[in-house]
C-alpha positions as CSV (number, residue, x, y, z in Angstrom):
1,X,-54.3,50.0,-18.4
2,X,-54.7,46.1,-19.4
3,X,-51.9,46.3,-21.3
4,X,-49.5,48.4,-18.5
5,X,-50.5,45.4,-15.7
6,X,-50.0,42.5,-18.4
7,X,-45.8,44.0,-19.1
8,X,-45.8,44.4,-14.8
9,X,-46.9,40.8,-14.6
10,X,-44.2,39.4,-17.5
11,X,-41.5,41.5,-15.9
12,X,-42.5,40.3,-12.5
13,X,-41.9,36.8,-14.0
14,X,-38.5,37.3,-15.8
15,X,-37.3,39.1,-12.6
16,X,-38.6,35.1,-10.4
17,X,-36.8,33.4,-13.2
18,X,-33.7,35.2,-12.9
19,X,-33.6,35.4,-9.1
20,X,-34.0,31.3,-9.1
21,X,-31.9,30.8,-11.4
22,X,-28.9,32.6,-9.2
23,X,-30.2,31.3,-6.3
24,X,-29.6,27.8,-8.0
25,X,-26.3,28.8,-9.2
26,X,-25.0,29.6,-5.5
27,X,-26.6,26.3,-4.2
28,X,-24.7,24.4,-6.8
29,X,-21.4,26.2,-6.1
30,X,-21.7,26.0,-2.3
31,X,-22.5,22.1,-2.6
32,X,-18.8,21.4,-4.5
33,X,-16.2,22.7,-1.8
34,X,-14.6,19.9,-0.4
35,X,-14.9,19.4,3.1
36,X,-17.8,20.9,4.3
37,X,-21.1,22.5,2.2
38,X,-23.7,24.3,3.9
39,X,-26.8,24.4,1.7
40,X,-29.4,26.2,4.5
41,X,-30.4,23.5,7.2
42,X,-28.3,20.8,5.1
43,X,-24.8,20.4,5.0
44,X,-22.6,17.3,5.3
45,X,-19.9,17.2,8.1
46,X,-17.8,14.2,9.0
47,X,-16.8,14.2,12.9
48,X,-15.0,12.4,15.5
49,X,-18.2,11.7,17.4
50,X,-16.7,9.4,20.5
51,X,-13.7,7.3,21.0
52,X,-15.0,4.1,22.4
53,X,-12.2,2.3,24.3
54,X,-7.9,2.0,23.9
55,X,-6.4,-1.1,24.0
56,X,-2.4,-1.3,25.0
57,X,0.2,-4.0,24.6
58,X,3.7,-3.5,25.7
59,X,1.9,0.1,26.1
60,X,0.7,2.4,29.2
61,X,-0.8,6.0,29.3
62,X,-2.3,6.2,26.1
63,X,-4.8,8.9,25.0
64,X,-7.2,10.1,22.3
65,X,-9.0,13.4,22.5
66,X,-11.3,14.5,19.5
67,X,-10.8,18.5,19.1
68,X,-11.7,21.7,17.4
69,X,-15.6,20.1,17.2
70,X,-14.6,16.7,16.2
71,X,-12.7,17.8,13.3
72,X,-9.6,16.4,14.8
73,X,-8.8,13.6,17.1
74,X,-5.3,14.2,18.9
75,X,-3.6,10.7,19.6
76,X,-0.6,10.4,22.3
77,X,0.8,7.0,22.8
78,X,3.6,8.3,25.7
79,X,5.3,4.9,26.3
80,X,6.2,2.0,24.3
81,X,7.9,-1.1,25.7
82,X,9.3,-2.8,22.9
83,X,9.2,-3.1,19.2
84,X,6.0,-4.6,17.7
85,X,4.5,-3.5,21.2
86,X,0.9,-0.9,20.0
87,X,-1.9,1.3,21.7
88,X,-5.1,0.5,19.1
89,X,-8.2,2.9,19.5
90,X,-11.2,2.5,18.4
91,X,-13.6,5.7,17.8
92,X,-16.6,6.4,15.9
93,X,-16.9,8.5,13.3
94,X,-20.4,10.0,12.3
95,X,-22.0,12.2,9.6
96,X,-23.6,15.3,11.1
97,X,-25.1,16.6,8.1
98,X,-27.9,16.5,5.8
99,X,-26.0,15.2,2.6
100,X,-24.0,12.2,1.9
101,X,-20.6,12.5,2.0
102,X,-17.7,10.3,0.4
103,X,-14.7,9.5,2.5
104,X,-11.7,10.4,0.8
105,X,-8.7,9.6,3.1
106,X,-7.3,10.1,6.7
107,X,-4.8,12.8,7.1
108,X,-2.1,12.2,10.1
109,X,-0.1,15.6,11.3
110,X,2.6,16.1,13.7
111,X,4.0,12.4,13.2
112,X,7.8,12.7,13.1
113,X,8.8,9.1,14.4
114,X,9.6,7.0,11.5
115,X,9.6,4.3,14.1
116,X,5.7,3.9,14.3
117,X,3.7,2.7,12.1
118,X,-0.4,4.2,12.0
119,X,-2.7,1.1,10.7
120,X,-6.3,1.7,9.8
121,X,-8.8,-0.5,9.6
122,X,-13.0,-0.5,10.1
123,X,-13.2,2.8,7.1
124,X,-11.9,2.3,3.3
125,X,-11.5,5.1,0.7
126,X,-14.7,6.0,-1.3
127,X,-17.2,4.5,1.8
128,X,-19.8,6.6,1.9
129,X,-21.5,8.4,5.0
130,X,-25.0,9.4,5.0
131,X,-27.0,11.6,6.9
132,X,-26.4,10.9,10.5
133,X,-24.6,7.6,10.0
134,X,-21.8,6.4,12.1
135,X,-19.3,4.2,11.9
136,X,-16.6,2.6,14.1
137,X,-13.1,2.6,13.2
138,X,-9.7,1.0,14.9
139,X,-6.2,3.2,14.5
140,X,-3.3,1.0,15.8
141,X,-0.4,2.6,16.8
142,X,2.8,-0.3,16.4
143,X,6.2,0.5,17.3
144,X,8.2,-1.2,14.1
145,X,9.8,-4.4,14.7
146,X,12.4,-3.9,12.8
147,X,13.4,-0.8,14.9
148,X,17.0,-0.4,16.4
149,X,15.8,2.4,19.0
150,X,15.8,2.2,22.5
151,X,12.5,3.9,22.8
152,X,9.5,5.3,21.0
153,X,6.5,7.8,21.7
154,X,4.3,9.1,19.0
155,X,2.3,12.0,19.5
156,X,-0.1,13.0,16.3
157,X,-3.3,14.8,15.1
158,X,-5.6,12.7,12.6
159,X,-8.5,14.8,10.3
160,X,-10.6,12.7,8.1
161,X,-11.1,14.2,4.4
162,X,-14.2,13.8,2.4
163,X,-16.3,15.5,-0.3
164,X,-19.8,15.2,-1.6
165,X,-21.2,12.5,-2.8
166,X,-21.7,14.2,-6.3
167,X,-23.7,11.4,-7.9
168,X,-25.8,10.4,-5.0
169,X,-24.8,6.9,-4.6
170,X,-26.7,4.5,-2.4
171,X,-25.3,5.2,1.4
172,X,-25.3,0.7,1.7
173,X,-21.8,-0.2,1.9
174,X,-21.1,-2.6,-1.1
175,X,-17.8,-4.9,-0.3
176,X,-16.0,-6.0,-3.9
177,X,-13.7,-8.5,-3.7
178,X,-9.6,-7.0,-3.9
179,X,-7.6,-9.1,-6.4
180,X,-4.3,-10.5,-5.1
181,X,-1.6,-10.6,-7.2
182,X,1.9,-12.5,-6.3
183,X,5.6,-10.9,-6.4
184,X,8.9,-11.7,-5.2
185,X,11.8,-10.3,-3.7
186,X,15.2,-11.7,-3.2
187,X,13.6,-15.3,-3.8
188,X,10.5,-15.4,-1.3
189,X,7.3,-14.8,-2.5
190,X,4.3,-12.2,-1.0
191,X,1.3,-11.5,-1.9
192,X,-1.0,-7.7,-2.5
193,X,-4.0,-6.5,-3.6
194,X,-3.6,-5.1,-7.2
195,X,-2.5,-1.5,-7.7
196,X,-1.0,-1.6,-4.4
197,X,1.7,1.1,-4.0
198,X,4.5,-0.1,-2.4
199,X,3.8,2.7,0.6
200,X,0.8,1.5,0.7
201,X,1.9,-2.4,0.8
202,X,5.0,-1.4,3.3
203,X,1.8,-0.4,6.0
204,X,-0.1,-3.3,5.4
205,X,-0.7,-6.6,6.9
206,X,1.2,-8.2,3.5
207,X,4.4,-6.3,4.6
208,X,5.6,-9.9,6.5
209,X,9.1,-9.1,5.6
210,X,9.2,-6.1,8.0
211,X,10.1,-3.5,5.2
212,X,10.0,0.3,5.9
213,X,9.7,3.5,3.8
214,X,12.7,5.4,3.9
215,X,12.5,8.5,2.2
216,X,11.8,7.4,-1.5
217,X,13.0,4.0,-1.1
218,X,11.6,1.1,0.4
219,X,14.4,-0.8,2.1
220,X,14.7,-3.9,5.2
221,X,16.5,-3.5,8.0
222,X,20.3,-3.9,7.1
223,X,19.7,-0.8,5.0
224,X,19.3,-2.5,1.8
225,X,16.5,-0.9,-1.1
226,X,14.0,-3.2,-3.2
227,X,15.1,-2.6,-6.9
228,X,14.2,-4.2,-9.9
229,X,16.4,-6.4,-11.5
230,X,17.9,-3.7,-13.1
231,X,19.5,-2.0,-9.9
232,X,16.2,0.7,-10.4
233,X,15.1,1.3,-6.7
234,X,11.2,1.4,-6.0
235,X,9.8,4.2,-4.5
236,X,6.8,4.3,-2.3
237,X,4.6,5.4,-4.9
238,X,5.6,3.0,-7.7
239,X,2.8,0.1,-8.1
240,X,3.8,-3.1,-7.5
241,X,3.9,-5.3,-10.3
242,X,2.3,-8.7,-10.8
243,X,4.7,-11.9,-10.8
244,X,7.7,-9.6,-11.1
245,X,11.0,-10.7,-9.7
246,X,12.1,-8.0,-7.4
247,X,16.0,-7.7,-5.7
248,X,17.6,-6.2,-3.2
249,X,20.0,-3.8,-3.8
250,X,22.4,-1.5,-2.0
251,X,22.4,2.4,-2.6
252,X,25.4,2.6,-4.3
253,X,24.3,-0.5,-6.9
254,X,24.5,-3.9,-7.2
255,X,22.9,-7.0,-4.8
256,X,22.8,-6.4,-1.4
């Protein structure tokens, strides 16, 4: 009789083991989907928590809503003046979770105007978010200077991405230092932080030459493309390159 209790007690074990070891397998799985996790009472959720105050130039009427449970902020900016005339709004954005989360990028939809130009700035890449931690952010919405329209209006959904912070980093926000680099094009020099895309440079506050993205080039406003000297047009992903001697060049070839 000893003996029978001593195999129900060892199978009673082996049966704990097992079921923690699949319970720790389904925790583990549900903490890697990007987005959202939901471990029990802890989970890590990134919402639009409240949208703090618009500011207009040359701009009247504009709104931002946040949506589907903050998931989504729905921007309308109905009437713009003039070019370089903007709507900027600044929101707060706040981790409702248990877990820290990493934010990985901002996602615009519904953005058809390649008139406007979305700026962010309060948020970079990588920042992360613990539990219950807010923070403000500004999204400027600039009609392009170097626009030849009579008019523009944007109207646009914005969704922030993120995904768990898988190694558990320290939520305090540690600034590093960006290094510049120097380029050229055409004979005047600019400056970017290295790495910089050229998509990435085009929406940035180096971008004093007014250049826009235009499909897969990156061209000023009497329709001629950056190139290398080559006659090789840039595209928006391509990196720009330090010290290097861009041109412009027309579609078809040679210096524009």
């Amino acid at each position: 009789m000893k003996l029978i209790r001593q195999k129900k007690v060892i199978v009673g074990l082996l049966a704990l083991v097992l079921s923690l070891m699949v319970g720790y397998a389904a925790f583990s799985e549900s903490l890697n989907i990007g987005g959202t996790a939901s471990t029990g009472s802890s989970d890590f959720s990134i919402i639009f928590s409240k949208v703090n105050g618009i500011t207009e130039k040359g701009s009247s009427n504009a709104t931002a809503n946040i949506v589907k449970e903050g998931k989504e902020l729905e921007i309308s900016v109905p009437h713009l003046e003039y070019p370089t005339s903007y709507a900027e709004f600044d929101v707060t954005i706040k981790n409702e979770g248990e877990l820290n989360a990493v934010l990985t990028g901002i996602e615009t939809q519904g953005l058809d105007n390649p008139d406007i130009k979305i700026t962010y700035s309060g948020i970079e890449q990588d920042e992360i978010l613990g539990s219950n931690q807010e923070k403000k952010m500004k999204i400027r919405v600039t009609w392009d200077e170097a626009s030849t329209t009579t008019s523009a209006t944007a109207n646009f959904t914005i969704t922030i991405t993120y995904e768990q912070d898988a190694n558990n980093r320290s939520t305090t926000t540690v600034t590093t230092e960006k290094k510049l680099i120097s380029f050229m094009i055409a004979g005047v020099s600019y400056q970017a932080y290295e790495n910089m895309t050229w998509g990435e440079w085009v929406n940035s506050s180096f971008n004093t030459a007014k250049l826009i993205v235009d499909g897969q080039s990156i061209r000023n406003s009497f329709g001629e493309n950056v190139a290398t000297p080559d006659y090789m047009i840039v595209s928006p992903g391509d990196a720009i390159i330090n010290n290097f001697r861009y041109i412009f060049a027309t579609s078809g070839g040679g210096l524009g």
